[in-house]
C-alpha positions as CSV (number, residue, x, y, z in Angstrom):
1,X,-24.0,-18.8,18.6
2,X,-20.2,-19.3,18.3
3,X,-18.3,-15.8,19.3
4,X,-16.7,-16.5,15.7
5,X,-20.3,-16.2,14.3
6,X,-21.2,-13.6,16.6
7,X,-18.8,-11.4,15.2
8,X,-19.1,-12.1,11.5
9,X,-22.8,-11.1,11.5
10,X,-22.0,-7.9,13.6
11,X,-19.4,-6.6,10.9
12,X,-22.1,-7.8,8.4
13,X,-24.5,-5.4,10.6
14,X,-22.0,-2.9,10.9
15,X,-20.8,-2.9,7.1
16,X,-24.7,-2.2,6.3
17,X,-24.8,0.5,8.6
18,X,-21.8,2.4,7.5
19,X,-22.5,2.2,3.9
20,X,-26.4,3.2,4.7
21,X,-25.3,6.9,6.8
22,X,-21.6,6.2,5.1
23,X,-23.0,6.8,1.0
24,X,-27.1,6.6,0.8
25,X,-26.7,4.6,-2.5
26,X,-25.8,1.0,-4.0
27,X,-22.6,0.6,-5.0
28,X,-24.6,-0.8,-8.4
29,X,-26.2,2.5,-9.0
30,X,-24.8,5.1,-11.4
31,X,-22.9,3.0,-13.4
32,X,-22.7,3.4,-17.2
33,X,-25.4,1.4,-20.0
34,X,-22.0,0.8,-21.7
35,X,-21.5,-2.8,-23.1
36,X,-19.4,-5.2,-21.0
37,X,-16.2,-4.7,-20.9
38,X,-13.6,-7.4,-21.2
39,X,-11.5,-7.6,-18.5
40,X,-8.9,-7.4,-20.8
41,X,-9.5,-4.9,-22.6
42,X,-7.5,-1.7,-22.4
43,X,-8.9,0.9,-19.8
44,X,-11.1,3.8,-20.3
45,X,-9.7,6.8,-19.9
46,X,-12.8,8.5,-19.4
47,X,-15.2,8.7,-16.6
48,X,-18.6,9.1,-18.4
49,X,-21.1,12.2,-16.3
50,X,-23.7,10.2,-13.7
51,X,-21.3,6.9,-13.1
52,X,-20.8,6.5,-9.3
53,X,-18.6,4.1,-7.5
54,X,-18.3,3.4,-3.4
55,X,-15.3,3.5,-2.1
56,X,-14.0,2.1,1.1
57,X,-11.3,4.3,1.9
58,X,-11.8,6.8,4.9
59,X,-7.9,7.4,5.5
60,X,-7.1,8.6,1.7
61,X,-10.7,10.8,1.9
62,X,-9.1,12.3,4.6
63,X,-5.9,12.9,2.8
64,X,-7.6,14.6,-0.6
65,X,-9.5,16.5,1.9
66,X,-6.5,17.5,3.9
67,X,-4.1,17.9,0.4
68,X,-7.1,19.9,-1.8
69,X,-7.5,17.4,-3.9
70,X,-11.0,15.8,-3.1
71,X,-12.9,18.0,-6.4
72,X,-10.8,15.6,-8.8
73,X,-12.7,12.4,-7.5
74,X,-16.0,13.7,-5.8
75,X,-18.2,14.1,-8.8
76,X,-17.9,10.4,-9.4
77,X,-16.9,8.7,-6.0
78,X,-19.1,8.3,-3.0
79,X,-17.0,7.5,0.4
80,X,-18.7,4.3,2.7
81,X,-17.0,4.8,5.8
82,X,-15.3,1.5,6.5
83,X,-12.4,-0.5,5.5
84,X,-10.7,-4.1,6.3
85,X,-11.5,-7.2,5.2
86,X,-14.7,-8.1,7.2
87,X,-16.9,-5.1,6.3
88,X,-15.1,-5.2,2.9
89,X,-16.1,-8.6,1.6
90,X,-20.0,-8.6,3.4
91,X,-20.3,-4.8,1.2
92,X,-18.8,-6.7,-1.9
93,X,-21.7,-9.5,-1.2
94,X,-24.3,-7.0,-0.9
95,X,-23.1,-5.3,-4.5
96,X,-23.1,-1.9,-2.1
97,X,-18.8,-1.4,-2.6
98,X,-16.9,-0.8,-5.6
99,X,-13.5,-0.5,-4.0
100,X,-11.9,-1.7,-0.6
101,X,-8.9,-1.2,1.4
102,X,-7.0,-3.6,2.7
103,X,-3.8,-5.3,3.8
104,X,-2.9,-8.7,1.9
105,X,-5.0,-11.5,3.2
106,X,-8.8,-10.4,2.3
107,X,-8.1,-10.9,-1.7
108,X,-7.3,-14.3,-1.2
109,X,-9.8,-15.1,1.5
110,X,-12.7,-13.2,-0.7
111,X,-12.0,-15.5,-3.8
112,X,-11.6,-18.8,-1.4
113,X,-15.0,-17.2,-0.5
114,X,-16.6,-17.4,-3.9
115,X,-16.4,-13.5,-4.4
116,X,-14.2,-12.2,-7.5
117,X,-12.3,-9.4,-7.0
118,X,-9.3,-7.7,-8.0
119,X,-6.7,-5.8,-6.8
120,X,-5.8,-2.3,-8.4
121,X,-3.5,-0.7,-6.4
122,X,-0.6,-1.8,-4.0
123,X,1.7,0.0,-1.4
124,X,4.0,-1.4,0.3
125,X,6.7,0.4,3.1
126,X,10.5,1.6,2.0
127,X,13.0,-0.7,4.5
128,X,10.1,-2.7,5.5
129,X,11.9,-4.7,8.2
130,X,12.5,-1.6,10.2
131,X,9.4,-0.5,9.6
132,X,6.4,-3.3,10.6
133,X,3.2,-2.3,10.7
134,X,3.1,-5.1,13.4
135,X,4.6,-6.3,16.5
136,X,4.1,-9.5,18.8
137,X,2.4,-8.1,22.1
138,X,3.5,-10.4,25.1
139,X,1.4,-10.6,28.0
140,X,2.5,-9.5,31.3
141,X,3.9,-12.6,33.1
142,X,5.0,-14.5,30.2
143,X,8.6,-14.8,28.5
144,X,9.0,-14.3,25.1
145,X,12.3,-13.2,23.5
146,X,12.5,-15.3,21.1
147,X,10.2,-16.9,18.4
148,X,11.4,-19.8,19.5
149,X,9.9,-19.1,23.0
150,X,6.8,-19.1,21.3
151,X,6.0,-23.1,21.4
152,X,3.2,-23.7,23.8
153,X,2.2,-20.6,24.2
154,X,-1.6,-19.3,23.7
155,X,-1.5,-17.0,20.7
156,X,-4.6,-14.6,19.3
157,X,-5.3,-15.5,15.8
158,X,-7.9,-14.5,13.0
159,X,-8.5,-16.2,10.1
160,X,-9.0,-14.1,6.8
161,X,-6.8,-11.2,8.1
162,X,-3.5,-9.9,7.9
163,X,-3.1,-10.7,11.6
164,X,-3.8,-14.2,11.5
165,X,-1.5,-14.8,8.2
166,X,1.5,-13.2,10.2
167,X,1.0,-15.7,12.8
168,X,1.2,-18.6,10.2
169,X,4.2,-17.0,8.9
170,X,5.8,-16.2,12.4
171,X,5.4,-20.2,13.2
172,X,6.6,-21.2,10.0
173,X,9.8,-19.2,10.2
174,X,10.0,-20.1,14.0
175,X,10.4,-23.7,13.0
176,X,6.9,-24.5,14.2
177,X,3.1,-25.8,13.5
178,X,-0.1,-24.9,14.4
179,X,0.2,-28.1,16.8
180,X,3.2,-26.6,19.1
181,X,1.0,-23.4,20.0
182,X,-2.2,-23.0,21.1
183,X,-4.3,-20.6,18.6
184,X,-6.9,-18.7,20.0
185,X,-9.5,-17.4,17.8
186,X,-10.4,-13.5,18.3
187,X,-11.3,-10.6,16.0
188,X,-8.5,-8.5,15.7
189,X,-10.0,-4.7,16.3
190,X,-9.8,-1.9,18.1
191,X,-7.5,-3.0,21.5
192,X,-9.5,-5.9,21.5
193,X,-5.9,-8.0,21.1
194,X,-4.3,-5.6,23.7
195,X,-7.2,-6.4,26.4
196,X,-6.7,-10.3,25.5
197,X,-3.1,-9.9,26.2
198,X,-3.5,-7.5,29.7
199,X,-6.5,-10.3,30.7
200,X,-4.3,-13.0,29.8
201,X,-6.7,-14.4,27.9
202,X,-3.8,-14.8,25.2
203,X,-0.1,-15.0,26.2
204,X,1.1,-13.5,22.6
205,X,-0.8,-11.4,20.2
206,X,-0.2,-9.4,16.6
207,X,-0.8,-5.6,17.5
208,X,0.1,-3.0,15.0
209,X,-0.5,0.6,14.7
210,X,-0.9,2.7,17.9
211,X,-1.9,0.0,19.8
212,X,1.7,-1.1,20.1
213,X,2.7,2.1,22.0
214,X,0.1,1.9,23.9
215,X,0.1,-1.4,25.1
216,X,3.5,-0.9,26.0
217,X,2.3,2.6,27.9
218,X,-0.6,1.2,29.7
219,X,1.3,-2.3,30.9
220,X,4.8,-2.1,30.3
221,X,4.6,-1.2,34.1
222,X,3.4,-4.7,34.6
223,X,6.0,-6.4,32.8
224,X,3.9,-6.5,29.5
225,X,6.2,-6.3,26.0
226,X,7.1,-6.3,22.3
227,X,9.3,-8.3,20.0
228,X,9.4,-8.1,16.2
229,X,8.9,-10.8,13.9
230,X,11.4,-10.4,11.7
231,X,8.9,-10.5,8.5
232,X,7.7,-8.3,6.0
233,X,3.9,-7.6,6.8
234,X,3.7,-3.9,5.2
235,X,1.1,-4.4,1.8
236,X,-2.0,-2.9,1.7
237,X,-4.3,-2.8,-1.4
238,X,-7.1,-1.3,-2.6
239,X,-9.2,-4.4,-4.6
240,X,-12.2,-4.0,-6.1
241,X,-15.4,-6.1,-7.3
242,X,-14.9,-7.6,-10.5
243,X,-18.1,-6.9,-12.0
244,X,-17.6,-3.3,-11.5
245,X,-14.5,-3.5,-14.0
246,X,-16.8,-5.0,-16.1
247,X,-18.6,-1.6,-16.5
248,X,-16.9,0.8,-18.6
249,X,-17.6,3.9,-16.9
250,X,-16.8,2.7,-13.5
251,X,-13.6,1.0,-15.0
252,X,-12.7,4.9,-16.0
253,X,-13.8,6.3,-12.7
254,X,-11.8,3.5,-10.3
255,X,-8.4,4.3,-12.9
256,X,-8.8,7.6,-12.0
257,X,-9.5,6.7,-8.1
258,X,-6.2,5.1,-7.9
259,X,-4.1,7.5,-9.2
260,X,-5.6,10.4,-7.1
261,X,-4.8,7.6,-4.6
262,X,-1.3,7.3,-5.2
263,X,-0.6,11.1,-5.6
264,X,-2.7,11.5,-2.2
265,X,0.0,8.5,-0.4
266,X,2.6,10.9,-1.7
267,X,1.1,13.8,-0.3
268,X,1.1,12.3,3.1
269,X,4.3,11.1,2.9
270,X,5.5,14.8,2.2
271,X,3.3,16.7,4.8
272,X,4.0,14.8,8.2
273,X,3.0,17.2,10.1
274,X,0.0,18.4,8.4
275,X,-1.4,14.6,8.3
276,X,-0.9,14.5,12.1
277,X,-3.0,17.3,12.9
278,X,-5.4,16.9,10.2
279,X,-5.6,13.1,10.5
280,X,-4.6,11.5,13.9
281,X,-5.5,14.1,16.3
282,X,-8.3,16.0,14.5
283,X,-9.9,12.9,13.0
284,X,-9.0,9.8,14.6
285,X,-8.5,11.4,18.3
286,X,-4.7,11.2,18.9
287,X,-2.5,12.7,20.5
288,X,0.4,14.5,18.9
289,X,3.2,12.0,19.8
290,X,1.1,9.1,18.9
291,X,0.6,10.8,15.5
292,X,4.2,11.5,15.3
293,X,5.0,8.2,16.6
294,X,3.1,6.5,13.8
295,X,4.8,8.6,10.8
296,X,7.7,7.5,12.2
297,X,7.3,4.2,12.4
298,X,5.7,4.2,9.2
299,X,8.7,5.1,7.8
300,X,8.0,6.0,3.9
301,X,5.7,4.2,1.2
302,X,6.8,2.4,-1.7
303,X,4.5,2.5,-4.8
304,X,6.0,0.7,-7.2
305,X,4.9,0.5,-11.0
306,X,6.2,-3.2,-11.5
307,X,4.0,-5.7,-9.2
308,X,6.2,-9.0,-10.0
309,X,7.7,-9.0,-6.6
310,X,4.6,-8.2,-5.0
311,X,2.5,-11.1,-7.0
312,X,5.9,-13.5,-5.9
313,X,5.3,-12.6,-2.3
314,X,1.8,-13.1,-2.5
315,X,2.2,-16.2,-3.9
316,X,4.1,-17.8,-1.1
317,X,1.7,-16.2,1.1
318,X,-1.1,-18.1,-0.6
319,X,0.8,-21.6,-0.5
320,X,1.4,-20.9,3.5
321,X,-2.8,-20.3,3.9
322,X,-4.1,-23.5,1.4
323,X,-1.6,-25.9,3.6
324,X,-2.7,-24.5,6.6
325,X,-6.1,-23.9,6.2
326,X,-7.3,-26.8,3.5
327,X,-8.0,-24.5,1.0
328,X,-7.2,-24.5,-2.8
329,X,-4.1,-23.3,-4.1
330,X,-4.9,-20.0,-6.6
331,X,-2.7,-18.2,-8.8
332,X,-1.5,-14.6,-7.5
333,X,-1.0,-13.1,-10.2
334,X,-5.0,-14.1,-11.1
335,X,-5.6,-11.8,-8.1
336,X,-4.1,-8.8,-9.9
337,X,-5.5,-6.5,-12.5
338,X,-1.9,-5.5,-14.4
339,X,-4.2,-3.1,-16.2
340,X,-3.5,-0.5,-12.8
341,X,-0.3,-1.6,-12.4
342,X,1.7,1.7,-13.4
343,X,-1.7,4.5,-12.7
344,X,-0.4,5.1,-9.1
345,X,3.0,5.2,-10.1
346,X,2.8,7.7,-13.4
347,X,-0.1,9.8,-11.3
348,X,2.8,10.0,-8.6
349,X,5.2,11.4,-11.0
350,X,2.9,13.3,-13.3
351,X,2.2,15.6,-9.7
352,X,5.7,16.4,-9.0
353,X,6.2,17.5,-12.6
């Protein structure tokens, strides 16, 4: 078995898992006898007693946990503990998620897939440039300064996620094809892109998050390093299963999901240091200055209640992946339910009222 097979039926495997000890339910359970609804038609406002819907969102449980706020969704929500676009799209197939977090790519790769699904909530990051989620991790004992300096080299890459679309990008705006570089295929979690990089396995390699400062910790003493990109690679959504916005009552009860969503972003963005504590050293294991490194580098979130720019962006996004990767050309703005597009936003300023 390929090691790209391998790893698609372990998140599979794992996705089950984490939605078996994650929720004890089916994310088709609970819902309302209501009609159909048309997904057009304006939402309910009301989340009917008994509906249920899974979410896929351990960061922002944390967050209504941390903020006080976990009553307003927890009579109608159940938390599966995972997120990404792997475990995402194998819960969505097994009709045991209503709602996922992610960063761009899996939306388009789930409906490339044969999966519908919509997205219902978009943030993005304030001065974006300054603040990438990701760097390009260069291994020790190769020179990269430039993205130029990037032809030839052996570079991690994985299809369907974020990472592997900001490589795409990075070659494009480098002035480069898939044929000057040599594209390694690996799963991009956990360190595994930092132990490619320290193995040499790859010579360059997306990293985001923590893992940047601790590449850079661990072997910058070796001569490993960073360079940015350039390019804007801050969205994340949360996108759901269409047929669950074909049910009324779950309609009502993922509205009312993303704007405790959006108010709980805000909270975070407010209490730093509460959210490192509670979050990345209570929760995730951190140390202080990594939490405080990542707020920092976060910078602050932008939740905007016009998506136009968001669906252009995604757009070109798409156009990059079909040339690339053969597949069809789709319409962005088919991708989005306009529907959610100001409940984050008015939730937002309805809580600082």
């Amino acid at each position: 078995m390929s090691r790209t097979r391998t790893y698609a039926v372990l998140t599979a495997a794992l996705a089950i898992v984490a939605l078996v000890t994650g929720c004890g339910g089916d994310a088709q359970a609970g819902g309302s006898a209501a009609a159909k609804l048309a997904l057009d038609a304006p939402l309910p406002t009301t989340v009917p007693d008994g509906v249920k819907i899974v979410v896929g969102d351990p960061t922002t449980q944390k967050a209504l946990e941390l903020s006080g706020q976990l009553d307003k969704v927890s009579k109608f929500v159940q938390f599966a503990n995972l997120s990404g676009g792997p475990q995402t799209t194998e819960a969505f197939r097994a009709k045991a998620l209503d709602v996922g977090s992610v960063a761009e790519i899996p939306p388009i790769h789930a409906t490339w897939t044969g999966l519908h699904v919509r997205i219902v909530a978009s943030k993005f990051r304030q001065d974006p440039l300054n603040h990438p989620i990701y760097e390009l991790g260069i291994a020790p004992g190769t020179t990269v300064k430039t993205l130029a300096d990037l032809r030839g080299k052996k570079i991690a890459y994985s299809p369907g996620q974020a990472q592997g679309a900001l490589i795409l990008k990075v070659l494009k705006k480098a002035g480069l094809t898939k044929e000057d570089v040599q594209l390694v295929e690996l799963p991009s979690t956990g360190d595994v892109y930092s132990q490619a990089l320290a193995g040499k396995q790859v010579e360059v390699a997306p990293i985001g998050g923590v893992q940047i400062k601790r590449y850079l910790g661990k072997y910058g003493k070796d001569g490993a390093t960073t360079i940015d990109h350039g390019l804007r690679d801050d969205a994340g959504h949360l996108y759901v299963a269409t047929e669950s916005l074909e049910d009324s009552g779950k309609a009502a009860a993922i509205r009312a999901y993303v704007a405790a969503w959006g108010v709980a972003q805000e909270w975070i963005d407010k209490h730093p240091r509460e959210w490192i504590e509670g979050y990345y050293v209570k929760d995730q294991g951190l140390t202080e200055a990594d939490g405080q490194w990542l707020v920092e580098n976060a910078g602050h979130p932008d939740i905007s209640a016009d998506w136009s720019d968001a669906i252009q962006r995604q757009q070109e996004t798409i156009e990059l992946l079909a040339k690339e990767t053969g597949n069809p050309v789709i319409q962005a703005k088919d991708l989005y339910d306009l529907r959610f597009q100001t409940v984050a936003a008015d939730a937002i300023k309805g809580a600082v009222k």
